[in-house]
LOZA-781388 format. One record per residue (C-alpha): residue in one letter; y, x, z. Coordinates in pm, 1 decimal. Last residue first. Layout:
   code      north       east         up
      A          Y          X          Z
...
//
This chain:
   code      north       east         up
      X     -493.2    -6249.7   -10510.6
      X     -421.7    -6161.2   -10902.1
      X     -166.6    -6354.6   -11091.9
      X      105.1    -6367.8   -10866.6
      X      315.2    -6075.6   -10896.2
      X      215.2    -5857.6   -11196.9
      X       57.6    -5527.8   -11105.3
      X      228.7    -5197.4   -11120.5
      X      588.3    -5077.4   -11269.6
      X      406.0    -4970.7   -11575.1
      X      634.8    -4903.6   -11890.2
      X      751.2    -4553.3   -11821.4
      X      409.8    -4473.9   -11687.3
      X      248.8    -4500.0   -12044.4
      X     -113.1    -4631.7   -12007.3
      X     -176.3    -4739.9   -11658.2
      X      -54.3    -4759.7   -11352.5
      X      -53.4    -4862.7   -10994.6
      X     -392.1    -4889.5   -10964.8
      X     -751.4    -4946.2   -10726.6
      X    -1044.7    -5057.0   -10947.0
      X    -1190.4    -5379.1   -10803.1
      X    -1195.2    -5551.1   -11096.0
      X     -916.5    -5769.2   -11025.9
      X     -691.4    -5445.2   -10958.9
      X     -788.9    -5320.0   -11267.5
      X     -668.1    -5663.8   -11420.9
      X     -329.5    -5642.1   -11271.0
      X     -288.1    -5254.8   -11402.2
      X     -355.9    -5375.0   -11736.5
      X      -89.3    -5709.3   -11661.0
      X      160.3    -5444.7   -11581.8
      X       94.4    -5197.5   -11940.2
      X      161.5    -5549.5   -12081.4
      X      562.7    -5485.3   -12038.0
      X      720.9    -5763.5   -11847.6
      X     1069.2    -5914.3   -11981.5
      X      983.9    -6254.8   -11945.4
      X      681.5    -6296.2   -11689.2
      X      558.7    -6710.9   -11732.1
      X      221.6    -6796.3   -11588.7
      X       94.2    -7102.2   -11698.2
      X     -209.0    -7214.1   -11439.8
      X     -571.2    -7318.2   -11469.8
      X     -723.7    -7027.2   -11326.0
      X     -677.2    -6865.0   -11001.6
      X     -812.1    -6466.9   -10999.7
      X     -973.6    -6239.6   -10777.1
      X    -1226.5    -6497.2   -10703.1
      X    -1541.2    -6272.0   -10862.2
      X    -1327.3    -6203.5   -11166.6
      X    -1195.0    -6530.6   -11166.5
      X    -1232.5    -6664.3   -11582.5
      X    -1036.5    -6640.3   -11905.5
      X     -703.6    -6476.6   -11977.7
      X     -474.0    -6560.7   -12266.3
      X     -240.7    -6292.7   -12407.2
      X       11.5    -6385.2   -12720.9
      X      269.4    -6146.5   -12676.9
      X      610.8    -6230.1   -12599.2
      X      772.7    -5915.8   -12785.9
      X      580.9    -5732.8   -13029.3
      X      728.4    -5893.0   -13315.5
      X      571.8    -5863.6   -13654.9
      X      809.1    -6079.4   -13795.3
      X      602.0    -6290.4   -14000.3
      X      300.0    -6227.3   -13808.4
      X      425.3    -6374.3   -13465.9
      X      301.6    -6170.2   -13171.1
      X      138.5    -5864.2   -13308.0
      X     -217.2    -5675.2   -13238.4
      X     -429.3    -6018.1   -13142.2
      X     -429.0    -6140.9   -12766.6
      X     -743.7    -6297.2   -12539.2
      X     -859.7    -6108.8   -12232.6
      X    -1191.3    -6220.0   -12032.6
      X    -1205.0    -6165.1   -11695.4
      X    -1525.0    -6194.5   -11532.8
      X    -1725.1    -6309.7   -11221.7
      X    -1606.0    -6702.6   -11282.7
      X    -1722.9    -6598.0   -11683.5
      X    -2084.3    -6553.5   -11512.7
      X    -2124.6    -6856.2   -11355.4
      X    -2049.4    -6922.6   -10983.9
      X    -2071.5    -6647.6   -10674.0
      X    -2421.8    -6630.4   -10719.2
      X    -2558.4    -6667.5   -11095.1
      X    -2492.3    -6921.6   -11331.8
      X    -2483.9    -6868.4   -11727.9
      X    -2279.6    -7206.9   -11804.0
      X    -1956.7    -7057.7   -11785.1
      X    -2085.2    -6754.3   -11996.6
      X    -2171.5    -7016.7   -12295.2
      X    -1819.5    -7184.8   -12254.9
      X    -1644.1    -6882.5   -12284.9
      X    -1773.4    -6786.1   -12600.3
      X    -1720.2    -7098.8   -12733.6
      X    -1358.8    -7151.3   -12622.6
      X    -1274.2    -6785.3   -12772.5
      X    -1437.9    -6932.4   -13075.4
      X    -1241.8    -7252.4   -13085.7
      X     -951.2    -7032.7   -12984.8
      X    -1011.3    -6859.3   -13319.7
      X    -1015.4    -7188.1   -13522.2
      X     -697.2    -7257.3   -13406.0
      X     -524.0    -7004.5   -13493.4
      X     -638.4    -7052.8   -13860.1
      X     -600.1    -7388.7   -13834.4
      X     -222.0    -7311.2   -13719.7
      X     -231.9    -7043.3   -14031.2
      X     -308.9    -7320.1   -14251.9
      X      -44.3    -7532.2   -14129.9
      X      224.2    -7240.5   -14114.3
      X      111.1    -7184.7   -14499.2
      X      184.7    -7526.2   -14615.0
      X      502.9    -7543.6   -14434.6
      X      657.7    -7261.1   -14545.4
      X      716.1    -6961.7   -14334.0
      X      551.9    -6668.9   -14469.4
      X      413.9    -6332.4   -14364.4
      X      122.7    -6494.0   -14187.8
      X       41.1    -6570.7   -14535.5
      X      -10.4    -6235.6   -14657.5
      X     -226.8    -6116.6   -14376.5
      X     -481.8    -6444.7   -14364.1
      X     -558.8    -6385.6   -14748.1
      X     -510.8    -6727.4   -14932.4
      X     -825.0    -6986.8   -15019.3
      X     -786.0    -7221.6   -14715.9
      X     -997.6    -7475.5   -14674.8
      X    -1111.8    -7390.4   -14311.3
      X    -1482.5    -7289.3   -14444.5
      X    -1243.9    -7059.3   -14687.3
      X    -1099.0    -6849.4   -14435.7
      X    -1018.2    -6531.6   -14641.2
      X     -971.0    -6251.7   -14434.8
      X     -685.8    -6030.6   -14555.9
      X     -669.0    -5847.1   -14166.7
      X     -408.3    -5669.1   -14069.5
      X     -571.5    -5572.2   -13776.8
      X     -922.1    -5588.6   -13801.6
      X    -1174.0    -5814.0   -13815.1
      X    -1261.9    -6044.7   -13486.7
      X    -1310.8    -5778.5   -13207.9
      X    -1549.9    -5881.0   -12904.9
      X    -1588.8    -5579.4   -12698.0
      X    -1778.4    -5605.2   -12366.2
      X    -1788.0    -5448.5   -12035.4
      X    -2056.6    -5562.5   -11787.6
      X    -2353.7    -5437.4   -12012.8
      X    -2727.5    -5501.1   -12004.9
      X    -2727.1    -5709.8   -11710.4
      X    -2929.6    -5969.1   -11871.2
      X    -2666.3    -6254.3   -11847.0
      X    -2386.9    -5974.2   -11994.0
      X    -2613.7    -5864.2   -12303.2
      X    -2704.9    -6242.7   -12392.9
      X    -2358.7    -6329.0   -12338.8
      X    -2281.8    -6089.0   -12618.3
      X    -2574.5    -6171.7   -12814.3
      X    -2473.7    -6534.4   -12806.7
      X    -2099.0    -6435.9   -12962.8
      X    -2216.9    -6134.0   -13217.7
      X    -2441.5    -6458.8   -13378.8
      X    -2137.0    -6662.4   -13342.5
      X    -1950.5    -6412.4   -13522.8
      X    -2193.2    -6407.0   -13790.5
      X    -2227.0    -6769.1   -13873.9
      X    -1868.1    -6823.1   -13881.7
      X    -1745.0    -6518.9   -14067.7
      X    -1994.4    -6517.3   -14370.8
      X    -1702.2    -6747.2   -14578.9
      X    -1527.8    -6406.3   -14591.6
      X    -1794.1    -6184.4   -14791.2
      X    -1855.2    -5819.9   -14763.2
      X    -1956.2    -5669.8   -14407.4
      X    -2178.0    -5953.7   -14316.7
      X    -2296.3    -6102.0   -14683.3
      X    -2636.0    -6147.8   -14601.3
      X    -2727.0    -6076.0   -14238.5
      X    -2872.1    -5728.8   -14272.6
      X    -3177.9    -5659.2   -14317.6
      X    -3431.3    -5598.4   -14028.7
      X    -3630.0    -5246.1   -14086.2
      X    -3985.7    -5128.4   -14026.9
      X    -4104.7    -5126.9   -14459.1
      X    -4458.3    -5150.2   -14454.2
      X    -4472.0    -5565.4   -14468.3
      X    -4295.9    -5561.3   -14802.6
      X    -3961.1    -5585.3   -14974.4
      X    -3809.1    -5745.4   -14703.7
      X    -3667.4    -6077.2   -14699.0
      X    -3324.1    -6180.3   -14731.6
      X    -3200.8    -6254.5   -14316.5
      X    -3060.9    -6576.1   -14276.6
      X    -3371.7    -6740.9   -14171.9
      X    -3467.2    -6430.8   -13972.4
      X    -3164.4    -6407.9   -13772.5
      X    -3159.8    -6699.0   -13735.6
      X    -3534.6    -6753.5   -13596.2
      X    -3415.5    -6461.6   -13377.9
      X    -3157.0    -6605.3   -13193.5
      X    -3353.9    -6892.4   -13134.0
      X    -3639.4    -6677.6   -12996.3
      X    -3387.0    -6497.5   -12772.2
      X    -3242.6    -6843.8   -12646.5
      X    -3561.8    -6976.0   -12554.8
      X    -3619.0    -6711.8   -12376.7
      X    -3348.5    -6758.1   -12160.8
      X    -3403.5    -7072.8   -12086.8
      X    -3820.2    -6982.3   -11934.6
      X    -3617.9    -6712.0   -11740.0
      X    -3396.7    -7010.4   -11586.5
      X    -3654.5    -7217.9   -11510.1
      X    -3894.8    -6992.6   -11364.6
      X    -3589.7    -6901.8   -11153.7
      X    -3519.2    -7230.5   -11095.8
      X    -3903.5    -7299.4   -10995.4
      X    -3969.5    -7028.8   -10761.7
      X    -4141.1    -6719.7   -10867.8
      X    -4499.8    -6623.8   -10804.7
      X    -4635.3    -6821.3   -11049.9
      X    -4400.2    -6756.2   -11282.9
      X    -4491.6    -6333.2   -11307.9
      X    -4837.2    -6365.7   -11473.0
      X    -4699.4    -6577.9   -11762.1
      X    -4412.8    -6340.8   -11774.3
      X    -4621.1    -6076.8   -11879.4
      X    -4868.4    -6240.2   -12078.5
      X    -4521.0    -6332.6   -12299.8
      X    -4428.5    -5979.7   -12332.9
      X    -4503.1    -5880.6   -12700.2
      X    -4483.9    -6243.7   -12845.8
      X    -4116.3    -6223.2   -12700.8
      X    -4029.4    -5969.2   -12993.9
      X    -4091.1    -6219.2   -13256.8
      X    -4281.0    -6119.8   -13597.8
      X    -4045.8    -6057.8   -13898.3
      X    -4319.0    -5900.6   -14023.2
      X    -4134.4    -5593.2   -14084.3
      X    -4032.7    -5561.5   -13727.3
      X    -4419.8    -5614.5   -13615.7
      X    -4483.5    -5334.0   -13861.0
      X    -4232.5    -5100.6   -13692.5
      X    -4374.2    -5172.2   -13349.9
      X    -4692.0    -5140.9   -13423.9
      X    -4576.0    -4765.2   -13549.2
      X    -4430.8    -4702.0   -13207.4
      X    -4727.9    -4785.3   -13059.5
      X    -4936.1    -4567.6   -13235.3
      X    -4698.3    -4276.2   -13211.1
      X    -4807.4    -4317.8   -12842.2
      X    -4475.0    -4511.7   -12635.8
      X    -4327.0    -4301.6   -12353.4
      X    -3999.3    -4182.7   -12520.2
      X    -3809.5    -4519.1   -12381.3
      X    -4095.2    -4735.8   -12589.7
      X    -3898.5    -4941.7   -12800.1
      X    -3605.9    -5158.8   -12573.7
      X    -3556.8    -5403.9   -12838.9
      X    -3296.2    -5633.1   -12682.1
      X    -2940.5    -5419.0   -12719.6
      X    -3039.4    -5194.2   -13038.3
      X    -3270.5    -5449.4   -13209.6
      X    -3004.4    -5701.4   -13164.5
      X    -2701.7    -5507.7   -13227.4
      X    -2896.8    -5420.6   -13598.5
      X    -2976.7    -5785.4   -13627.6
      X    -2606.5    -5932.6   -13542.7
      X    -2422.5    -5636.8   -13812.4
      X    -2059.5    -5595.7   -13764.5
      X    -2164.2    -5340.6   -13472.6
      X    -1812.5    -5175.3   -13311.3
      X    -1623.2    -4848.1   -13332.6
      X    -1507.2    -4630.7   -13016.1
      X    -1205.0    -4485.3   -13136.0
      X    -1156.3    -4112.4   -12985.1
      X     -814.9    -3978.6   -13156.8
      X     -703.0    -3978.5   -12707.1
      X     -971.3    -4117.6   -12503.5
      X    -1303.3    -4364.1   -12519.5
      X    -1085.8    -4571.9   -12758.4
      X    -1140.2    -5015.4   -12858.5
      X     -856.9    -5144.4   -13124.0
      X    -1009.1    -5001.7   -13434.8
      X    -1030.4    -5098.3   -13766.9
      X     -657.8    -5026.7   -13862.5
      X     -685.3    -4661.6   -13778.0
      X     -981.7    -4636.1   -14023.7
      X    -1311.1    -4626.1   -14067.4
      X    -1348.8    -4857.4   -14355.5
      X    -1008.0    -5014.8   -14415.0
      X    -1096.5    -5383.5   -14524.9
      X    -1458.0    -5466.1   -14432.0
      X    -1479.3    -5213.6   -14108.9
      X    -1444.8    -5483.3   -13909.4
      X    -1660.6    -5706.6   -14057.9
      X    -1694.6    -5929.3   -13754.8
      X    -1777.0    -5702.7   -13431.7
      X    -1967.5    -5656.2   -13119.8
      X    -1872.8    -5371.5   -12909.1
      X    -2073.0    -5306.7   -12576.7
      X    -1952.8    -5138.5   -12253.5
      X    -2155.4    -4926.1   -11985.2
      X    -2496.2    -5006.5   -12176.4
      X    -2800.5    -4954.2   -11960.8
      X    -2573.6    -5140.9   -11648.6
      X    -2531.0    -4951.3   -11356.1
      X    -2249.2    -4719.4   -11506.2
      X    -2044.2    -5041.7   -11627.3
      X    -1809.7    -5067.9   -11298.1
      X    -1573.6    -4726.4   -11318.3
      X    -1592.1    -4589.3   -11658.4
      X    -1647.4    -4925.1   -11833.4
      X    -1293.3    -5010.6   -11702.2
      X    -1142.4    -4727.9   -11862.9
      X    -1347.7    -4797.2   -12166.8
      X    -1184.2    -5134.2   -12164.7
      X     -831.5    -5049.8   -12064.8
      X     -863.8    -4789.7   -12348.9
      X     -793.7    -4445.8   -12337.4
      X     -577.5    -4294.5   -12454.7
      X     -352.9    -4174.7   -12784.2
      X     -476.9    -4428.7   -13035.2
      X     -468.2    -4376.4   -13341.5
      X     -217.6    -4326.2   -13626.8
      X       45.0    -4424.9   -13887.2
      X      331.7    -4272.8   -13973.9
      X      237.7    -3965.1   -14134.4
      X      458.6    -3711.9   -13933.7
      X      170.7    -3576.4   -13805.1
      X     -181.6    -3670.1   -13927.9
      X     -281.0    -3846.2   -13786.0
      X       13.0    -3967.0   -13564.2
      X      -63.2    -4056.1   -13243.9
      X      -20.9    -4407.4   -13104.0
      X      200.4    -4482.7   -12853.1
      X       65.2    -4617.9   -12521.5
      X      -70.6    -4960.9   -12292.2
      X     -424.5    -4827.1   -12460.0
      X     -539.9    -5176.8   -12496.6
      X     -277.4    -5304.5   -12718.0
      X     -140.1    -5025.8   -12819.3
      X     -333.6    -4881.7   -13115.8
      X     -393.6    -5216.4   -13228.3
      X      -29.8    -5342.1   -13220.6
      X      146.1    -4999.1   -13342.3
      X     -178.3    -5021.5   -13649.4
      X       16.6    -5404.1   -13696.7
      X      393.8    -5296.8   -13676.2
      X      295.8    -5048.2   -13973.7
      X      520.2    -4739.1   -13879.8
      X      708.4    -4559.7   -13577.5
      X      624.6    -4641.5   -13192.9
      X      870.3    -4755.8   -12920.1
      X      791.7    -5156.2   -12994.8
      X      394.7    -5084.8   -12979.9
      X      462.1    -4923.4   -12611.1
      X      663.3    -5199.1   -12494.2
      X      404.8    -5478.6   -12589.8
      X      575.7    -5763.6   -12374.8
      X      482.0    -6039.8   -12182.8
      X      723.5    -6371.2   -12192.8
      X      383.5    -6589.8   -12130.8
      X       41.5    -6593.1   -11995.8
      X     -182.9    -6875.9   -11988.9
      X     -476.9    -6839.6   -11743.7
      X     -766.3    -7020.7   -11795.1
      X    -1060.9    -7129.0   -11528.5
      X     -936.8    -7520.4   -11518.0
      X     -870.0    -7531.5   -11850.3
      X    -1207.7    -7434.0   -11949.1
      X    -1257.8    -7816.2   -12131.9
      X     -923.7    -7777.7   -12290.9
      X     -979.3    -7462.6   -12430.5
      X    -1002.8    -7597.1   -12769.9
      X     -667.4    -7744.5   -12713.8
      X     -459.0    -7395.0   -12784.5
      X     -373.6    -7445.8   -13113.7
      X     -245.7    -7837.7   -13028.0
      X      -41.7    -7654.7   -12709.7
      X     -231.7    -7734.7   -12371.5
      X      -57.1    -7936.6   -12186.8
      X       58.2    -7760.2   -11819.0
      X      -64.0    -7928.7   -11501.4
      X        3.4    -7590.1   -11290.2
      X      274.4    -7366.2   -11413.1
      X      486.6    -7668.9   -11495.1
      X      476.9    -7847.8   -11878.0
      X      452.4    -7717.1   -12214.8
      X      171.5    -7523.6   -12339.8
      X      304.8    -7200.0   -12594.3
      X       75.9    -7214.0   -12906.2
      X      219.2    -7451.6   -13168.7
      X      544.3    -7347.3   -13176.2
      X      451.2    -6971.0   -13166.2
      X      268.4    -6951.2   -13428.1
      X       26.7    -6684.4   -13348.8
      X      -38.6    -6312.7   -13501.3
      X     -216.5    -6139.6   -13719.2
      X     -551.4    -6095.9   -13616.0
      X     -786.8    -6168.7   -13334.8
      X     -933.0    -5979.3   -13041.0
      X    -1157.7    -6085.2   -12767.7
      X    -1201.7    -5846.2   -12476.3
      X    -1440.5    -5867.4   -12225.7
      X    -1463.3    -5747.2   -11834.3
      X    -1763.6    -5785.7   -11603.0
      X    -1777.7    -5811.6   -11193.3
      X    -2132.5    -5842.9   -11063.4
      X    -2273.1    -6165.7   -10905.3
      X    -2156.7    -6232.4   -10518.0
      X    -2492.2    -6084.6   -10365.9
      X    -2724.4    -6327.0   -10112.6
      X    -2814.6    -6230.9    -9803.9
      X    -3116.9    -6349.0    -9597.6
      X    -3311.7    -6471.9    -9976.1
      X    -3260.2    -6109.1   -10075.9
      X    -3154.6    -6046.1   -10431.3
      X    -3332.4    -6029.2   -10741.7
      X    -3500.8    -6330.5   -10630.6
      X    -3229.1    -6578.5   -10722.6
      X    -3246.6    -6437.6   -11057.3
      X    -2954.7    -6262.9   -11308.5
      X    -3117.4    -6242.0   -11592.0
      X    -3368.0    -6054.3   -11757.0
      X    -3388.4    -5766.0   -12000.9
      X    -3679.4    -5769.8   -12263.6
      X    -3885.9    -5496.9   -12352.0
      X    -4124.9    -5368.4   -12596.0
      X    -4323.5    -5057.2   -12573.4
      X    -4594.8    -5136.3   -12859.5
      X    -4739.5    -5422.2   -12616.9
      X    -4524.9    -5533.3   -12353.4
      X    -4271.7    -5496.1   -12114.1
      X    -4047.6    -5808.9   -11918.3
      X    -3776.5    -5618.1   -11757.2
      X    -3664.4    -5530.2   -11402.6
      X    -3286.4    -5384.4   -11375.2
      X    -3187.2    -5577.1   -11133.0
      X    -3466.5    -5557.5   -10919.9
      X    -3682.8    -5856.6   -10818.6
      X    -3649.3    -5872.9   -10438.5
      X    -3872.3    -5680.9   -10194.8
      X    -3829.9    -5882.5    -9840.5
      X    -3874.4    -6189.5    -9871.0
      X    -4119.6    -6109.0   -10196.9
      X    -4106.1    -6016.5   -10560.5
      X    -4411.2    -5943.3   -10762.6
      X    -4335.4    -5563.8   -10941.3
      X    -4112.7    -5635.4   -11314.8
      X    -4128.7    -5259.6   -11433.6
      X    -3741.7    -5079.2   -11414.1
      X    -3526.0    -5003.6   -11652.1
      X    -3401.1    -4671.3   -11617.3
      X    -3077.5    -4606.8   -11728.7
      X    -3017.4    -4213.9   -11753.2
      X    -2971.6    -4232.8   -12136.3
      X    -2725.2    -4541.1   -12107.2
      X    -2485.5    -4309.1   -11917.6
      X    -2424.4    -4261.1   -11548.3
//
């Protein structure tokens, strides 16, 4: 099923037996529609559901320093590493994984970093475009798109991409992309918050709205006006007749939509005039460095957004792009992230440890918002998995050996968090086949057979 045979559904008054369907929405005026989340009535009161299985990828650039990433301690009770503290308060639900290795990447010709991004997902050499050039794309597809292929079909979006300027430095290019729906196929992300916002949360009219309609729409879009003033009669005929943590938990959500959009409004330059229908652009969100921060945690709550409505169960969040000359200014440092993760000296290992840092501040973040999501079986990130690694181990060297991975979450129980698990030797195409297998997808392989033996003892089960 693809997003053009998703069919949301009309919220109907739930009862004992009629739950709230999963795909109900909140519809207004000018065909308008907002997903929900996950309710207690959406299933039956007799028999609960375990809350759907979702994957997400978060990628960062450049590498990790090494001697202030890896924890120290035993496989359970391990100290977080200084880079790695952020996490602290997911501890519990985070896996550590050490001594893995990027096999394909190390068998490939050319830039270490386009081997890394090509690879990292794929679990193959890239391809070169064109041949004999030395650089390339990937050859497969992606453990995400796989993924999407087999669990995202009854969501309106089988996978999402949410991106920070990832097209700022190469454009489309083989550098940009770490995401592939099959061999030369890249599957690009959004850098822009408002225009993933209006695609994801603005469902206009699903080719039923009257040209009238669709041109209230555009105006309220112009006006900056808020999408839940469209569907708020709606919901105020649906509370009554749902109990109070769902009416709760609805009334949460959009709060968080109209938050969303007051930012994206206040950050927003205005438009020319009320007859234009278009959002801007966050200022500066494909162009400037210091923009990183407010857009990526934009990218961040729509993400969790799109996974707490059901929108999407597979999710891309890609921080730049391999490579990357990022500028993290709002850290203090002034020096493109790429060139100094070539060096050693002490000034530029410290700013590259903030740098490192910062990211798993993010990652923290991110996780943190779909821990406190809950929905049967836990929250949503104790129904996920959510992968952590960047395209290269260690930047100066651009090893692919002992690659940085870090895993969030259960996936619905599938997985035990709070333990350092070490695998020296392992090729990643192992721990791909591991988190299949914690999604529910049956595997022995993936990616390049000559590097998958199958899944890595211990981590899933």
């Amino acid at each position: 099923m693809n997003s053009s045979a998703y069919k949301p559904e009309r919220i109907v008054r739930p009862t004992l037996d009629r739950p709230l369907s999963r795909r109900a929405v909140l519809r207004g005026a000018g065909g308008v529609a907002i997903g929900l989340p996950l309710l207690e009535v959406m299933s039956s009161r007799r028999a609960q559901a375990a809350g759907a299985k979702r994957f997400i990828f978060n990628y960062h650039s450049n590498g990790v320093n090494k001697d202030a990433w890896t924890p120290a301690g035993p496989e359970t009770g391990f100290t977080l590493s200084k880079t790695l503290m952020p996490l602290l308060p997911l501890q519990s639900k985070l896996v550590v994984l050490s001594g893995i290795n990027m096999e394909s990447s190390r068998r490939n010709p050319g830039n270490p970093h386009n081997q890394g991004i090509a690879s990292v997902l794929t679990g193959k050499r890239f391809i070169e475009a064109p041949p004999g050039a030395g650089h390339g794309y990937g050859s497969s597809i992606s453990l995400d798109q796989f993924i999407a292929g087999k669990i995202g079909t009854e969501a309106k979006f089988p996978s999402l991409q949410f991106g920070v300027q990832t097209l700022r430095f190469y454009a489309a290019n083989y550098l940009s992309y770490v995401s592939y729906s099959g061999p030369l196929k890249p599957v690009p992300c959004e850098d822009d918050p408002a225009k993933m916002f209006s695609r994801v949360f603005s469902d206009v009219g699903n080719g039923t709205a009257m040209p009238g309609a669709m041109a209230a729409q555009d105006e309220r879009l112009a006006r900056r006006k808020s999408v839940l003033d469209f569907v708020g009669t709606e919901f105020t005929q649906l509370a009554p007749g749902l109990p109070a943590d769902d009416r709760a938990k609805i009334q949460a959500h959009l709060d968080k939509i109209r938050e969303i959009e007051r930012r994206l409004a206040i950050s927003s330059a205005p438009t020319a005039g009320c007859h234009q229908p278009a959002v801007q652009n966050v200022p500066n969100a494909t162009t400037k460095s210091d923009a990183w921060p407010a857009v990526g945690k934009l990218q961040m709550d729509l993400l969790a957004m799109a996974l707490i409505c059901d929108l999407t169960r597979v999710a891309l969040m890609q921080w730049g792009t391999c490579q990357c000359f990022n500028q993290f200014t709002w850290l203090g440092s002034t020096r493109a992230h790429h060139s100094m993760s070539h060096e050693t000296t002490a000034a530029s290992l410290t700013d590259l440890q903030k740098i490192q840092q910062w990211f798993m501040e993010q990652l923290a973040y991110l996780g943190g918002a779909l821990d406190a999501a809950k929905e049967p079986g836990g929250s949503i990130l104790d129904n996920s998995a959510l992968l952590s690694c960047s395209e290269v181990s260690v930047g100066n060297t651009h090893s692919h050996l002992d690659m940085p991975f870090l895993l969030l979450g259960g996936a619905g129980g599938a997985i035990k968090g709070g333990r350092h698990l070490r695998y020296p030797g392992t090729a990643h195409n192992d721990l791909h086949v591991s988190l299949l297998n914690a999604m529910g997808i049956p595997a022995t392989t993936f990616g390049d057979p000559a590097y998958a033996t199958g899944p890595l003892a211990r981590l899933v089960g």
